[in-house]
Each structure stands twice: as C-alpha cells, then as structure tokens.
N, C-alpha and C positions, 0 to 999 in steps of 0.2 A: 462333632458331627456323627462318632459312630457309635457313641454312646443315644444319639436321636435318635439314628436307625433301628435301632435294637429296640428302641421304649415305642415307634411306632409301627414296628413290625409284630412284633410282642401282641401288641396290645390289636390289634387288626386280627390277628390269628386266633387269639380269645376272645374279642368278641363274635369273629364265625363259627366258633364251638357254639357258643349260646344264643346267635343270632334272634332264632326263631322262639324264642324264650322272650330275650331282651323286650322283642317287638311285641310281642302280645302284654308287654308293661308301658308300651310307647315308648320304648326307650331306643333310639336310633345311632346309629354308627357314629355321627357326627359328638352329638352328645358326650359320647365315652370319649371319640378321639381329643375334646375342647377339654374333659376332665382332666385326663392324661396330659394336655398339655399342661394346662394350671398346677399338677401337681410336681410335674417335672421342673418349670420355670422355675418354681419357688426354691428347688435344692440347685437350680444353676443360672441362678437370677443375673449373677455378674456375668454370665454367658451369652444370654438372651441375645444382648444389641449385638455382638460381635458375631454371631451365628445368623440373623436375621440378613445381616450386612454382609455376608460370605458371598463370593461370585460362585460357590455352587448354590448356593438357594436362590439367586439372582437368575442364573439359569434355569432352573427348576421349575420356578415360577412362570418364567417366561415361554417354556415348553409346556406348561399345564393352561396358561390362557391362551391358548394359541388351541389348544383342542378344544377349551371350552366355547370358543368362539365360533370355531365348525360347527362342536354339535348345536348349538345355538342356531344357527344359519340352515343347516340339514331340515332342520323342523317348516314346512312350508304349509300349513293348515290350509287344505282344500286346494292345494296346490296352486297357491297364490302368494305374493311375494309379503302381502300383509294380512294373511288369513281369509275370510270369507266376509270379515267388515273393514276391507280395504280403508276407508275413509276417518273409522273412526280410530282404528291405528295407527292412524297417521295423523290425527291431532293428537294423539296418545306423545307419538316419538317425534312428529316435525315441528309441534309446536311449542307444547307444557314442558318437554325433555328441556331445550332451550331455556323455555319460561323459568326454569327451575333451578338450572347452572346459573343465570343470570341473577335471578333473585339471594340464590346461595351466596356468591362472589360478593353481592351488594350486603347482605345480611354480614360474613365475612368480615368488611372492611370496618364497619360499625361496629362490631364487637371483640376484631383482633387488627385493631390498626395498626399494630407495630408490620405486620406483615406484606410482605410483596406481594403487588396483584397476582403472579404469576402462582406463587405457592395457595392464596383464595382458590384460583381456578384449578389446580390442582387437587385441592381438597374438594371443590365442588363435582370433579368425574369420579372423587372416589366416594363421597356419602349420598349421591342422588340417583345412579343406577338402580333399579330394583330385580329382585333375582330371588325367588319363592321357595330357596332354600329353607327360610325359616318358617312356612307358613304354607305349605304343598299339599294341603287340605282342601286351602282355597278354590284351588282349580278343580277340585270335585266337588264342593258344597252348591247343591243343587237349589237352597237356596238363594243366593245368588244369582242374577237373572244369566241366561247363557251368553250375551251380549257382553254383559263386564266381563265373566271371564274369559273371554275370547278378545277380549282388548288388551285384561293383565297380562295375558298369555303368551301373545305377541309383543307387548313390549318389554315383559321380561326378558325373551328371547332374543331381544334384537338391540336393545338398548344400552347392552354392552361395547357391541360391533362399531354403533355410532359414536358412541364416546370416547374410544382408545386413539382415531386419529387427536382428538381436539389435548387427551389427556397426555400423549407422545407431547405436542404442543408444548402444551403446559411447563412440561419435565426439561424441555429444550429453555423455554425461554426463563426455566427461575435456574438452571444454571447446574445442574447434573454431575454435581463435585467440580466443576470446572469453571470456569468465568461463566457469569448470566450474559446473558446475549439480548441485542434488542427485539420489540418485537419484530422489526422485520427482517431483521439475523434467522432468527428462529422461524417464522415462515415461511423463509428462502432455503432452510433445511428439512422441512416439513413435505412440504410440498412437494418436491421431487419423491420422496419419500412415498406419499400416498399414492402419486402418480404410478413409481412402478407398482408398489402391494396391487390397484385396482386389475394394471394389465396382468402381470405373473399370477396375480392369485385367480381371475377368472379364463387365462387360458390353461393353467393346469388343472382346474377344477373340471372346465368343460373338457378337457384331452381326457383326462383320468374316466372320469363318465362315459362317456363316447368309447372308451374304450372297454369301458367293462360291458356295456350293450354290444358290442361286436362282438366279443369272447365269450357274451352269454348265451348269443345265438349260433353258436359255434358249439356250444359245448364246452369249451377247455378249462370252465373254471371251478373249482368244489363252493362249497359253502366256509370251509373255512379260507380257501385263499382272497373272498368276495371280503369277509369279515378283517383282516388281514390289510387287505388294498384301502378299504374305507379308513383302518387308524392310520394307514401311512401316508393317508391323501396330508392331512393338516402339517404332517411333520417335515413332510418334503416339499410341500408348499410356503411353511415357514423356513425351513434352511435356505432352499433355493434363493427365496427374498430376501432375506439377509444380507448369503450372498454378492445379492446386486445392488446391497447399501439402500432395501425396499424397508417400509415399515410391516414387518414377519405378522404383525399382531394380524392388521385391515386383511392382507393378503389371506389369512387362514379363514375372516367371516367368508370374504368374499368369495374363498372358492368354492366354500360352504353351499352357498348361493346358487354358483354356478354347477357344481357339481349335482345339486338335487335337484334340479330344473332341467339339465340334460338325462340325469340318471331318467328321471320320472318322464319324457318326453315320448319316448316308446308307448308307453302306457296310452297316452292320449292317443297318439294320432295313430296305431297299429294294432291297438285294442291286444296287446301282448300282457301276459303275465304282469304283475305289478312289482317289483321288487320285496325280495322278501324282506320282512322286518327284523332276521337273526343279521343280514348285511352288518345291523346298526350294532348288534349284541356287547361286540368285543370292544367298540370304542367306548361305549356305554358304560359297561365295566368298568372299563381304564379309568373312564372320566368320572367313575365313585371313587375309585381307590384314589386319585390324585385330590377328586374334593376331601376323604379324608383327612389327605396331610396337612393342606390346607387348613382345616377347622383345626388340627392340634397346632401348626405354629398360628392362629388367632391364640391359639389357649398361654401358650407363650406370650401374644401379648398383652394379653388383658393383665396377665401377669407386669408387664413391664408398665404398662399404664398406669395401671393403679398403685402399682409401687411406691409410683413418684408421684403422686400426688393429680386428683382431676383439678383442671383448669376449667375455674367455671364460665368464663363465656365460650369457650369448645366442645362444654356439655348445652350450654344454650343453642350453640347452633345445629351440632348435631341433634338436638331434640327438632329445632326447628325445622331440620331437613326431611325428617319425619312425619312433621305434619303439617303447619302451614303452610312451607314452601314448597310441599306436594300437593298439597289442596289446593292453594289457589291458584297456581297452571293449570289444573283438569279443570277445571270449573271455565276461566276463561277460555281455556283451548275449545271445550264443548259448548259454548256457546251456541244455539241454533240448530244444535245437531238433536236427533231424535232420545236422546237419551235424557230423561226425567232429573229434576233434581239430587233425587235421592240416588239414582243410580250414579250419577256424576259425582256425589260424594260418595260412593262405595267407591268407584274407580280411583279418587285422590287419599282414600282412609287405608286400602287394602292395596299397598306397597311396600313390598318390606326389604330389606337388605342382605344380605347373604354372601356369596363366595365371589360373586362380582366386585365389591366393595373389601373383601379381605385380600384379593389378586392384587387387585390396582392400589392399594394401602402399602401389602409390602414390596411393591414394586416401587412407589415412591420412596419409601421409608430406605431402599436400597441406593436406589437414584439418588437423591440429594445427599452434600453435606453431613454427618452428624450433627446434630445442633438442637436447635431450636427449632427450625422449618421442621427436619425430617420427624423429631418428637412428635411437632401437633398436628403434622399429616398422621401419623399413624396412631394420636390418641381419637381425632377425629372418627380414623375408622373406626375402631374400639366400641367408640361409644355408642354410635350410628349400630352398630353388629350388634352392639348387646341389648342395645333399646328396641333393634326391632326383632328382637328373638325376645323379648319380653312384652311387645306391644303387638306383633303379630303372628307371633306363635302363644305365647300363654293366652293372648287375649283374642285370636282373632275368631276362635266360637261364637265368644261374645257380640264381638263387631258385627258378625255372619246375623243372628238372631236381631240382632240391636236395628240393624238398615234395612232388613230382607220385607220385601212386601208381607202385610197383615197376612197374603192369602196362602203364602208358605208354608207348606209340612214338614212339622220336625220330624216325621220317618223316614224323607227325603234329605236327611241333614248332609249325609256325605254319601248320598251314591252318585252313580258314575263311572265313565270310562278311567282308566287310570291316565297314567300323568304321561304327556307328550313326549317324543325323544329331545326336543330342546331342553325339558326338563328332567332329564336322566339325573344330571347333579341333585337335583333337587332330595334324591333316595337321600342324600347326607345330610339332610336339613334335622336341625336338631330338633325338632319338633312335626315330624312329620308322621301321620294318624294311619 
C-alpha cells in the first residue's frame, strides 16, 4: 500500500507540473492516472486482488462515494429537485433507470446462468449508472438539443443516489463474505437502514445549511471556513449514520439535497446574496483528486481483468448495458413526451459510464467472497468502463454530428457554459475536451 501511495502521489504532482501542457494535447488527469495504474498492476499483478480487497481501500472507497454523492445532490439546476424539465427527468430516473436494472438482471441470467440473482442485481447497479466522466463534452456540445442535455445532466447527477440503496440490497442479500441471506432477511436489514440515512442525512444537511445562513448574516464566517464546513457536511453526515447502523452512502445524497435547498432558500424568499460558488471550490477539488485515485486503481483492474482472461458472455452483457438495455428504457420511458424520435435516441445513445460504475465495482469486488461472483462483478465494471470510454469518449463527437439536427453548426460544436458542480468529477474524465 505504500509503495501505491508514492506511484499516485508521484504521479498527481507531475502531472500538475505539466497540467496545462497535457491539456492543450487533451490529455486529462484521469488518463495518466489509469496509465500509471496499468503500468504499476503489471509489476504487482499478484498484488492487485489483495490490495483492492484491503479494508483500507474498503474505507477509502466508501469515504470517496459518500462525497461524490453530495456533490452530486448539491447540483439543483434552477433550483429544482430535477432541473428545469422536472418531468422528463423523471422518466429519465423513475422509469428507464428501473427499465434498465430490470432488463440487465434479466439479460444476466440468460447469459451467466450459473449466477445468483442477487450477484445479476449487483452487477446491474454497478454497469447501468451513467456518470459523464468519460464524455464531459457532452454537456457542452451545443449541438445537442439543450433538453437532452439537461436530462443527461440530471440523471448523471442523481442516478447514483438512487441506485446505492437498491445496490446496499443487493450486497446484503448475495451474502457479503458471510452467509446469503434471504430476500426478506436482507430487506429487513435494508430498510431500517434507509429509513435512518433518509432522517439523519436530511436533518443534518438542513441544520448544517440553516446554519451557515444565520452565521452568514452575522458575519462570523470567512470564505475559507464556508469552503471548509461544505467538505465536512458529507463526512460527518456519513460517520454520524454509520454510527446509528444508517446506510452512510443515501444519508450523504440526501443531505446533499437538503443542505442546497435550505442553503439556497435565502436567496428566493429575501432576495439576499446568492451563495458564492468558491463555497463549492474545496470539495470540488477534493472530489478530483479522489476521482484520481479512483481511475488509477480501475487502471489496476483492467490490469487484473484482462490477465485472466475476458469472459465472453460478461463482455456481451456489459456491451449490452451500453446500448440496447439503454436504449430501449429511454425510448419507452419517453413515450408521449415532447421529445422527438431522434432526441430520444440521443438521450439512450449518450450515456456513458465513469467513476460511478468504478465505486460501486470495487466496493462489490471488496464486499463479496473472493471467487467467482466478486471476479465477474468487477470484470463487468472493467468492461462497461472501458467500452464507454471508447464508445463515448473516442467516439461521442461522432455520435454529437451523427443525431444532431440537419440545422446544427459545427462552429457551435462545443461552446457553452462549463460543466455543473454535480459534474466537478467529471474534470477526471479521461477524455474530457
């Protein structure tokens, strides 16, 4: 482990020497850090599973989706809980999200029948999430109608939050190195579980907010103790829940939620100052340098995946989760709704997978058994990661050109506002323009 620290501390410090180099080649933080994984993997191959499997990177891990989940939740576009197209965000995540686990689990079974349902559904929360790490173009390519990406937007953002109870689930009932449990063993554990995350994580989100509005109007607070309180909101809302045997993950969206809805409540009803946006800076930061590490241990596994050989119906499915069993929940989710053919297939084509999908991989891969199961959860992710950093990062220019209305200008290709605070991660996307 302290031979890792040094090759990703190393390697983070050289690339901010040449940062602004790198990127004017396209070449992004994440990139170098998945290099550096792969090249390190290969001299400590036999290392890999036993380092991946360590309860400090079990922690780690679980401390890093726990902010990503915040800043995910912080992001409220127009200061609405699902953007400014409430509705069609909501067939995005209440419908097609579902459509999509369901169809995965089912695709799954046909293709890895030896498997427990419970391990299908597991793998189905960790390769159907979408998260625009590889593809954070997207959300500025103006051709693209502004609709779709204000749907991807939102459900990048939020599609993590909703999946981690079901994915908690999952990890409970295929048996979490311990005996498997029935289903409703496991959602007699569950449950209590979300129940507290929902109250603890939206009463400290709303206390922490509320307070920092009374301290603002007071004077007592700097800019950096604002920036300060906002990274220790997720951390002490994840311990606390813990703590009280809550699930840490739900509790950190949710106070996400509640904290930037009371933060932002001033603003509306007292026409005060709006909060600054340096609040967000420092978590912001954090939550690069943690996507870093993240993309170096994927680079570790891709290493470990491909070692041992791909299994090909878990490159079928993971292909499939890419695009069939994305496309055909947005298409029926949008049924009736104002959105055209072709924009409804942008909406299911320009989904791609990211550090969502490498959290929740090696948080499986941790959780389960050594074996079998925990292998093809975390070849799954693998695969799902690399194919959409090859189908929506290499290729989604193409896509952008290939779907966008006739009446589109390519000198309009990628302007735009920059990228959301929900999509702060997204700076680590290895293909980010």
């Amino acid at each position: 482990m302290t031979f890792v620290l040094i090759v990703i501390t190393a390697v983070v410090a050289g690339w901010s020497l040449v940062a602004g180099r790198l990127e004017g080649w396209h070449v992004r933080a994440p990139l170098v850090l998945v290099f550096a994984g792969v090249v390190t993997g290969v001299f400590t191959h036999s290392q890999i599973a036993a380092a991946l499997n360590s309860e400090i990177a079990l922690r780690v891990v679980e401390v890093i989706l726990a902010v990503l989940l915040f800043v995910d939740a912080t992001e409220l576009p127009g200061g609405r809980l699902f953007g400014r197209d409430p509705g069609s965000a909501a067939r995005a995540l209440l419908v097609a999200l579902p459509l999509s686990l369901v169809l995965t689990v089912v695709s799954g079974a046909w293709l890895l029948p030896g498997l427990p349902l419970a391990v299908l559904l597991l793998i189905a929360c960790i390769i159907v999430p979408t998260d625009f790490a590889p593809a954070e173009v997207l959300v500025r390519d103006r051709r693209i109608p502004e609709k779709v990406r204000s749907v991807l937007n939102v459900e990048s953002g939020y599609n993590d939050g909703i999946v981690s109870p079901l994915f908690l689930f999952a990890v409970i009932l295929a048996g979490s190195k311990s005996q498997a449990r029935t289903p409703m063993e496991a959602l007699a554990t569950v449950v209590p579980f979300a129940v507290k995350a929902l109250v603890v994580g939206a009463l400290l989100g709303a206390l922490i907010a509320w307070l920092m509005n009374l301290a603002d109007r007071a004077h007592w607070t700097t800019d950096r103790s604002r920036r300060t309180l906002v990274l220790i909101a997720p951390l002490l809302t994840y311990t606390a829940t813990v703590a009280v045997d809550g699930n840490g993950f739900v509790a950190a969206f949710v106070c996400g939620i509640a904290f930037r809805y009371v933060r932002q409540a001033p603003v509306r009803r007292h026409g005060a100052q709006a909060p600054a946006a340096s609040d967000f800076q420092l978590i912001e930061d954090t939550n690069s340098m943690m996507t870093m590490v993240m993309w170096f241990f994927f680079g570790n596994a891709v290493v470990l995946a491909l070692g041992e050989g791909i299994d090909r119906p878990v490159l079928l499915l993971s292909a499939a989760a890419l695009t069939v069993l994305r496309i055909l929940p947005i298409a029926l989710a949008f049924l009736g709704s104002r959105f055209s053919w072709r924009e409804r297939l942008m909406v299911g084509v320009l989904g791609p997978r990211g550090t969502t999908s490498i959290v929740f991989g090696l948080l499986a891969f941790n959780a389960l058994p050594l074996g079998s199961y925990a292998d093809t959860a975390l070849d799954a992710m693998t695969l799902a990661v690399l194919g959409s950093v090859l189908l929506h990062g290499g290729g989604s220019m193409a896509m952008a050109r290939l779907l966008a209305p006739r009446s589109s200008s390519p000198a309009t290709d990628c302007a735009g506002p920059p990228p959301t605070t929900a999509h702060a991660r997204a700076d680590a996307g290895p293909e980010r323009a």
